[in-house]
C-alpha positions as CSV (number, residue, x, y, z in Angstrom):
1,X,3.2,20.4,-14.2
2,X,2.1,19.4,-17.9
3,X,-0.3,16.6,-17.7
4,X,1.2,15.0,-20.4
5,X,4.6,14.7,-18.9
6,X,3.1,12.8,-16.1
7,X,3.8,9.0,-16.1
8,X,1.0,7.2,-13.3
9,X,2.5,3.6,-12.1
10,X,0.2,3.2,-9.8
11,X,-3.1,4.2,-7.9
12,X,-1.0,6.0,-5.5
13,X,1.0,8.1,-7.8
14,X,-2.2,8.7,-9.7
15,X,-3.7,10.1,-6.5
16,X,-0.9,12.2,-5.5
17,X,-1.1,14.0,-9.2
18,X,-4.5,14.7,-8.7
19,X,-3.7,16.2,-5.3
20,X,-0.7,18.3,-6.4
21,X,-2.5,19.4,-9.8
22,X,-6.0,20.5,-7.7
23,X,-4.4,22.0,-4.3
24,X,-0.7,22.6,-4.6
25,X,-0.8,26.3,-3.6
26,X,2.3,27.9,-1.2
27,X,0.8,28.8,1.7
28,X,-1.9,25.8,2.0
29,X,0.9,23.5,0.9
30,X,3.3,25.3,4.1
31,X,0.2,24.4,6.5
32,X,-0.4,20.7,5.3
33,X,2.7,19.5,5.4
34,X,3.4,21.2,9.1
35,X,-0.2,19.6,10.2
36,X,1.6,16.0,8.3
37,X,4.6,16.2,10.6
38,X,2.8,17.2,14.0
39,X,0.2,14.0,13.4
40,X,3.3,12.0,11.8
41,X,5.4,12.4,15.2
42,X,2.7,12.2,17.5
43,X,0.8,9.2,16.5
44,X,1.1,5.7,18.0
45,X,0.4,4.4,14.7
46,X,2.3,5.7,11.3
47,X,1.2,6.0,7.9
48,X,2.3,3.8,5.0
49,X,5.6,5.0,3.7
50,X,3.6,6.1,0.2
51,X,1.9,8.7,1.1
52,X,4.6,10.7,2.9
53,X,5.0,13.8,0.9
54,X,1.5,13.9,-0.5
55,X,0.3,16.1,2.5
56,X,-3.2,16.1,1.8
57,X,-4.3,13.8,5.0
58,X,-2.7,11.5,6.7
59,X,-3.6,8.1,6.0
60,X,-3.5,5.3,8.7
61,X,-4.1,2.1,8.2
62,X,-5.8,-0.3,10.8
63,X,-6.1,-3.8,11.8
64,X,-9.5,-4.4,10.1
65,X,-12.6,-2.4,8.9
66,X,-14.4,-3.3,12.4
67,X,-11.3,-1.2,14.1
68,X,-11.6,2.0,11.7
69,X,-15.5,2.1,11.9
70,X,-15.3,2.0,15.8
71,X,-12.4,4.7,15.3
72,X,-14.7,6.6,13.6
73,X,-17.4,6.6,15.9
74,X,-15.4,7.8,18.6
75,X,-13.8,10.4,16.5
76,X,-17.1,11.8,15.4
77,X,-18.1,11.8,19.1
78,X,-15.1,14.2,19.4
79,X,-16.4,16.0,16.1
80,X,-13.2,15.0,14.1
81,X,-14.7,13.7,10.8
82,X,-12.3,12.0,8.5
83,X,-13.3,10.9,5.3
84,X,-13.2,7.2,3.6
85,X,-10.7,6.4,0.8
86,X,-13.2,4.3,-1.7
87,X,-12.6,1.9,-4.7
88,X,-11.6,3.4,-7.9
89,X,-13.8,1.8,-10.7
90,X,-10.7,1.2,-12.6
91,X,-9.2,-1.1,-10.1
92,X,-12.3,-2.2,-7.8
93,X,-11.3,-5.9,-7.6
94,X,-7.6,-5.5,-7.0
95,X,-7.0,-6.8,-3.3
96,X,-5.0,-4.4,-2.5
97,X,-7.4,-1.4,-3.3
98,X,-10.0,-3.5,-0.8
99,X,-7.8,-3.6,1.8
100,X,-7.2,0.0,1.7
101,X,-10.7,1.1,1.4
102,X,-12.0,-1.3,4.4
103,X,-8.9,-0.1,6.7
104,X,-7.2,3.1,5.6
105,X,-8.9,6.1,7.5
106,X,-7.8,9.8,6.3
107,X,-7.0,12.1,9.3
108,X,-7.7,15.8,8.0
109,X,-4.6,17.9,8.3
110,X,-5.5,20.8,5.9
111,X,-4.7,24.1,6.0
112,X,-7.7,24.8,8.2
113,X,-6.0,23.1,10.9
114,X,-3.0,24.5,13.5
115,X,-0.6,22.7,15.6
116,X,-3.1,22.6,18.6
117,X,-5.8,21.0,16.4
118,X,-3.1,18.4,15.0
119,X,-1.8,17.5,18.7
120,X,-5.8,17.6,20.1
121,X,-6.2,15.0,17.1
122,X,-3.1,12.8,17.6
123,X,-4.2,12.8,21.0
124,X,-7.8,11.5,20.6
125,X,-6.5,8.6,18.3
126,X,-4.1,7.8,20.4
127,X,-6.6,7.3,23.1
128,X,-9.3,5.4,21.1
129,X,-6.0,2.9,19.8
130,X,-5.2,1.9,23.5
């Protein structure tokens, strides 16, 4: 993809170039997008419809930034360590952008991963979310 082809409308689409450009390769691709669909139909809660097709994590959002954190805790306990999205300086005082970064939680679902992993995951959520 030629860079200057691209046309970003948003943070998302800018985010999803940067993923394709950096780790689009075959076989990783084949693997994250399996590990997407396992989480995607085994989760209680879904991703936002945006960020289907990225398959770099999968991205839930929660009720508030006091849900994720305990979330986290838990999922750490289980040593499943998700990273944060954060502000982009660009945009750091759009509301939307805030909402995201207090209760958007990336589940990892790289090429590391297998279908056990992905289900052991969903599972672990799932039980945390009840």
């Amino acid at each position: 993809m030629n860079d200057k082809t691209v046309t970003i409308n948003s943070n998302f689409d800018y985010i999803n170039h940067f993923f394709y450009k950096y780790y689009n390769n075959i076989s990783n691709m084949t693997a994250r997008k399996k590990n997407f669909e396992i989480i995607h139909s085994n989760l209680k809660i879904k991703t936002l419809d945006k960020f289907v097709g990225t398959y770099f994590t999968y991205p839930i959002f929660l009720k508030n930034s006091l849900q994720r954190n305990n979330l986290v805790k838990n999922l750490i306990k289980e040593r499943i360590y998700c990273p944060y999205y954060w502000c982009m300086d660009f945009d750091k005082n759009n509301d939307c952008n805030k909402k995201l970064v207090e209760n958007m939680l990336c589940i990892p679902i790289d090429q590391r991963y297998n279908e056990k992993d992905m289900l052991y995951i969903s599972n672990i959520i799932n039980l945390y979310l009840n």
